[in-house]
C-alpha positions as CSV (number, residue, x, y, z in Angstrom):
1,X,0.0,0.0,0.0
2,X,1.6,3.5,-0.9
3,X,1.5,5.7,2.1
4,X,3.0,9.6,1.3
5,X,5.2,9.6,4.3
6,X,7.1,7.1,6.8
7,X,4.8,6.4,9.5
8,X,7.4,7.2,12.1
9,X,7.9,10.8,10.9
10,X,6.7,14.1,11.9
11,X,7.1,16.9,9.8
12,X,8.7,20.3,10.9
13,X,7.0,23.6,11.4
14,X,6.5,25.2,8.4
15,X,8.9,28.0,8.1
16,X,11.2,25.3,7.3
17,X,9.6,24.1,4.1
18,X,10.2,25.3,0.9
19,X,7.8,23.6,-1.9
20,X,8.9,20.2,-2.7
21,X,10.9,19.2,0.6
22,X,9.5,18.1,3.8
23,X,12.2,18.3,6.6
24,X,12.0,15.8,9.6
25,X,13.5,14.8,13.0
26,X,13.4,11.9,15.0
27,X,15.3,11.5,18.9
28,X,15.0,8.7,20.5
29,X,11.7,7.6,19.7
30,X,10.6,3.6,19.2
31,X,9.0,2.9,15.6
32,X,8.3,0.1,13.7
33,X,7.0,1.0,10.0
34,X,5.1,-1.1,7.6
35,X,6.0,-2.4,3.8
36,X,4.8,1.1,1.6
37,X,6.5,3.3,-0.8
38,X,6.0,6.7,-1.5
39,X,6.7,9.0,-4.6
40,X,9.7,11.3,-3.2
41,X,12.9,11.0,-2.6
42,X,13.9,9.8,1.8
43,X,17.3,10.6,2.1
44,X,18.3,10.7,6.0
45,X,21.1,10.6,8.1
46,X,21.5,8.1,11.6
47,X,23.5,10.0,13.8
48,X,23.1,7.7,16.9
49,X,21.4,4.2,17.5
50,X,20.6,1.6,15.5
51,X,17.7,1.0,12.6
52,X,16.7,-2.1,10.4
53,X,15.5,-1.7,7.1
54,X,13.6,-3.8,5.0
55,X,13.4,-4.3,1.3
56,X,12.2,-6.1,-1.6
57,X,15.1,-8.6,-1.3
58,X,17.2,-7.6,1.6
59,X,17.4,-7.0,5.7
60,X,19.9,-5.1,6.7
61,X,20.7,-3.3,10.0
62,X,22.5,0.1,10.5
63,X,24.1,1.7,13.2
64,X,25.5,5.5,13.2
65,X,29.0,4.6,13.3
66,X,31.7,7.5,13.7
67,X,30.4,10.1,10.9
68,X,26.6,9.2,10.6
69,X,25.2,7.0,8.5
70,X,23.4,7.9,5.3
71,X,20.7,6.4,3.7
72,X,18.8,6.9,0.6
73,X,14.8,5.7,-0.8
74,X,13.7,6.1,-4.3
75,X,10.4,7.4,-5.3
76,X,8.6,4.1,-5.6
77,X,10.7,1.4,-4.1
78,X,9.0,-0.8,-1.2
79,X,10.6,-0.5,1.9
80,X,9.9,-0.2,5.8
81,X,12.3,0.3,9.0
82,X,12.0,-0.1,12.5
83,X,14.6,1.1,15.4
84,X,16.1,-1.4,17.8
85,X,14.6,-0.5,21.2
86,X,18.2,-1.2,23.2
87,X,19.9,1.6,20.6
88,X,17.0,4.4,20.3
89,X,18.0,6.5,17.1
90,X,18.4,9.7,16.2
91,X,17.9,10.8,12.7
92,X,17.5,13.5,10.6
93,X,15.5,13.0,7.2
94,X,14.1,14.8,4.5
95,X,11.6,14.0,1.4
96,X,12.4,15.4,-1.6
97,X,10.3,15.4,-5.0
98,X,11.8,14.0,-7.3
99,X,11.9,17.2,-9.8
100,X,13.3,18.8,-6.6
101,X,16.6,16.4,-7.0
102,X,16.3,16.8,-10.9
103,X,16.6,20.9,-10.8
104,X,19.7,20.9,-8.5
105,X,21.8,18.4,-10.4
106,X,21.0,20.2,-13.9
107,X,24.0,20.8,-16.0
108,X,26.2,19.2,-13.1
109,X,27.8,16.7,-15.4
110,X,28.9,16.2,-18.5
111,X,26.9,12.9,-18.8
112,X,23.6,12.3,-17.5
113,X,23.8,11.3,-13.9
114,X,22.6,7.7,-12.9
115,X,20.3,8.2,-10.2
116,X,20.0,5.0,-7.7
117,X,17.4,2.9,-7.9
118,X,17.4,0.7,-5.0
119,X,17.6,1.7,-1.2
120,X,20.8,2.3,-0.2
121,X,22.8,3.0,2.8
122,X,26.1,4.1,2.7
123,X,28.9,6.1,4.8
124,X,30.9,8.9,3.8
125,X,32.0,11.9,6.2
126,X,31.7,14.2,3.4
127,X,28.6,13.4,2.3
128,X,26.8,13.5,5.4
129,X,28.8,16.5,6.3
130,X,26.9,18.1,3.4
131,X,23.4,16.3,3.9
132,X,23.7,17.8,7.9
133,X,24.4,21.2,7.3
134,X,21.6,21.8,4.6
135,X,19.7,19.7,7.3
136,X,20.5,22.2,10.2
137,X,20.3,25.5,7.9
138,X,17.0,24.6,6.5
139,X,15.7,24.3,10.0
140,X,17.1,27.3,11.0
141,X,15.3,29.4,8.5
142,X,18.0,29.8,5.5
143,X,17.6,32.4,2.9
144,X,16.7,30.6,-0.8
145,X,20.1,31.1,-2.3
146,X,21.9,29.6,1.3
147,X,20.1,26.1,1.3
148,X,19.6,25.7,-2.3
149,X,23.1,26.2,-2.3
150,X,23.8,23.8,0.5
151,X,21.2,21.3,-1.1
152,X,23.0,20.6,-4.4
153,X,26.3,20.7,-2.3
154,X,25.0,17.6,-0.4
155,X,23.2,15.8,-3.5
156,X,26.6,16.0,-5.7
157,X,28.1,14.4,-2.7
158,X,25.4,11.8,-2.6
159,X,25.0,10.8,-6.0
160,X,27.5,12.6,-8.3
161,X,30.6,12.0,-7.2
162,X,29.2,8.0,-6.6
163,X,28.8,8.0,-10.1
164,X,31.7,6.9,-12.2
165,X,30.1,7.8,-15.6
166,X,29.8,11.5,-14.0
167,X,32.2,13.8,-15.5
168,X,31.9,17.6,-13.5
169,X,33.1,20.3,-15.4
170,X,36.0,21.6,-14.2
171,X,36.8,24.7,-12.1
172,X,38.3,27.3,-14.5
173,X,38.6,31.3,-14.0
174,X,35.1,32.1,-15.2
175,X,35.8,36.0,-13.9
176,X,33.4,37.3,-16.6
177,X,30.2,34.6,-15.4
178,X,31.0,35.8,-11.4
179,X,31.6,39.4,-12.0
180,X,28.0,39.3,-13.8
181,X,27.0,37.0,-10.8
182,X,28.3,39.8,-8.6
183,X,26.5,42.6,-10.2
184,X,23.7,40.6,-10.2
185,X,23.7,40.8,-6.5
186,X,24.5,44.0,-5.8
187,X,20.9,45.1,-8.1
188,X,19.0,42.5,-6.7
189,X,20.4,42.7,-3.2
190,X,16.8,43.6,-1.2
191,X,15.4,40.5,-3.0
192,X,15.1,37.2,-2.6
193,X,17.9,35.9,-4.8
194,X,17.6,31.9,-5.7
195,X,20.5,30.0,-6.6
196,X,18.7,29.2,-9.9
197,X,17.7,33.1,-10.8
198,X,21.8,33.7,-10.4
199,X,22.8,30.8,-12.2
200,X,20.3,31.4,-15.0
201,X,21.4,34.5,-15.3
202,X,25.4,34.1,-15.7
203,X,24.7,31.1,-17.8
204,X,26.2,28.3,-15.5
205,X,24.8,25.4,-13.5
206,X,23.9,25.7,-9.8
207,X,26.7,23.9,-8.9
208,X,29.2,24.7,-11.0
209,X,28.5,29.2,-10.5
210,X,28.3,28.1,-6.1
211,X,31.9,27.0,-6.8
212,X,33.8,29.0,-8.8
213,X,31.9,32.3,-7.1
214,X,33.3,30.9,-3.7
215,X,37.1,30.4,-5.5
216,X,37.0,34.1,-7.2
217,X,35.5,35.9,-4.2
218,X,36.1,34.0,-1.0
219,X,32.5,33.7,-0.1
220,X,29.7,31.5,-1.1
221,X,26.9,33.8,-3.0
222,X,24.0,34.1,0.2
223,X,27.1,35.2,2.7
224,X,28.2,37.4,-0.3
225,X,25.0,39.0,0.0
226,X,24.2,39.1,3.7
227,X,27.4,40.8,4.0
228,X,26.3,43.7,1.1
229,X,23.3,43.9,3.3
230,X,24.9,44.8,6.1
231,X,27.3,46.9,5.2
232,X,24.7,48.9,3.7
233,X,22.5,48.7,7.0
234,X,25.1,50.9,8.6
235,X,24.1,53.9,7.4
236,X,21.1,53.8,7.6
237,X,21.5,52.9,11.5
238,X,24.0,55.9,11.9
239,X,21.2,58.1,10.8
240,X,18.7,57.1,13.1
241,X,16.4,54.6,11.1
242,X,14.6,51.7,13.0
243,X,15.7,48.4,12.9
244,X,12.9,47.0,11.8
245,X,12.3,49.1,8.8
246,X,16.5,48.5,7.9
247,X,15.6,45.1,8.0
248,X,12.5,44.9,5.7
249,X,13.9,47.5,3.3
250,X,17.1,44.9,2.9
251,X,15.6,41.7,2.9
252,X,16.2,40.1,5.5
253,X,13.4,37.5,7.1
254,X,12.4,39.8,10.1
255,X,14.0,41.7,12.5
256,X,15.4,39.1,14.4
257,X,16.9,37.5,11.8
258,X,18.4,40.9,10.8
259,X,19.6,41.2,14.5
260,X,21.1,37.9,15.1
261,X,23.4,38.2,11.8
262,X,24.8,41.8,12.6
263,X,25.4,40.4,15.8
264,X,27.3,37.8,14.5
265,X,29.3,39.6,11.9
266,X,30.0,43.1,14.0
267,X,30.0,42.2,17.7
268,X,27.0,44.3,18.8
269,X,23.0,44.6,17.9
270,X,21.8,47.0,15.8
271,X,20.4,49.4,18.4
272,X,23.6,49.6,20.4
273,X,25.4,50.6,17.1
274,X,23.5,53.2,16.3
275,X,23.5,54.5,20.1
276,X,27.5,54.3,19.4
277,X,26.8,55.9,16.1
């Protein structure tokens, strides 16, 4: 019987999900799912404990080990899992649609990459390095352009680089594509910038115009831009304009989004640098 989502999972609140991905959490909670399948993509990651999995023609048993341990679902293959009740699990997961997957790994490769089509665990530090911190980001509220970047980060490392027909392109000095990437940002620097507006617009793939605008400018393209907002959120605070209007006429999320990240970046909130102004 096809059931949309694992039994055992709860979705988050809804801040934290953008259209196509559903972002989920479990701590050391007992479950024991059914045979289903579902038409997304379950990729997850066991950080502690101990889960069984079930397939069409295989039993297999997981623990966390010393990185995590990843583990992916196709849209459409049976499958069900249950956690050992002496090793309560801890696991982060997320559904993906499957034209979700499809959009970020566009123009990755050379060839057409071979998406798996069984259920698959696997271990990796760097992938589930990646698949955790689009994981955390996600929940924390990240801009479009910060977890879309993040997100085809962590599915290169999943898939791509476990595909030996994948060729990347290479890294090369594309100056011209970032410099139009960076003026890109600086007009559209109150908006909210995707990933896929910028790349479409420099003529590069998601993946390929995240990494060479990090090796031409030092920064990944959403800190690029949280920085431009900033720095132009000083003036505006040395002249006496509210927070909360600084931070809707930039972009940010709200004010206390805007007032966490100046914290962060200068040492001090917004209202005690403009007192200091």
């Amino acid at each position: 019987m096809s059931q949309p989502f694992c039994a055992y999972e709860t979705p988050d609140s809804p801040h934290a999900r953008p259209p196509g991905i559903e972002r989920y959490f479990i701590h050391g909670r007992r479950f024991a799912g059914e045979m289903h399948h579902h038409p997304v993509w379950e990729i997850g990651l066991l950080e502690a404990g101990v889960v069984t999995t079930e397939t069409d023609s295989r039993l297999y048993t997981q623990g966390a080990g010393s990185h995590g341990a990843l583990f992916f679902v196709p849209p459409g293959a049976p499958h069900a899992a249950s956690a050992d009740p002496r090793h309560l699990p801890m696991l982060r997961s997320l559904h993906l649609e499957p034209h979700v997957v499809t959009r970020a790994l566009e123009g990755i490769s050379r060839r057409p990459v071979r998406l798996p089509t069984e259920v698959t665990a696997l271990e990796g530090a760097r992938a589930a390095h990646s698949f955790l911190r689009f994981h955390q980001r996600l929940g924390e509220g990240a801009s479009q352009l910060e977890w879309e970047t993040w997100l085809v980060e962590a599915l290169v490392d999943l898939f791509v680089l476990r595909d030996e027909d994948a060729v990347l392109y290479p890294v090369g000095l594309e100056a011209r594509a970032v410099r139009r990437a960076r003026e890109y940002l600086h007009a559209h620097a109150t908006e909210r910038v995707s990933l896929e507006d910028l790349a479409q617009a420099v003529g590069l793939s998601k993946y390929h115009l995240a990494r060479v605008f990090a090796r031409e400018t030092g920064l990944p393209p959403h800190t690029y831009v949280q920085r431009l907002r900033l720095a132009r959120a000083l003036p505006q605070l040395r002249q006496g304009a509210p927070a909360g209007e600084v931070a809707y006429a930039l972009g940010f999320a709200d004010q206390a989004h805007f007032a966490r990240t100046f914290k962060d970046s200068y040492g001090l909130t917004p209202r005690a640098y403009a007192r200091g102004a």
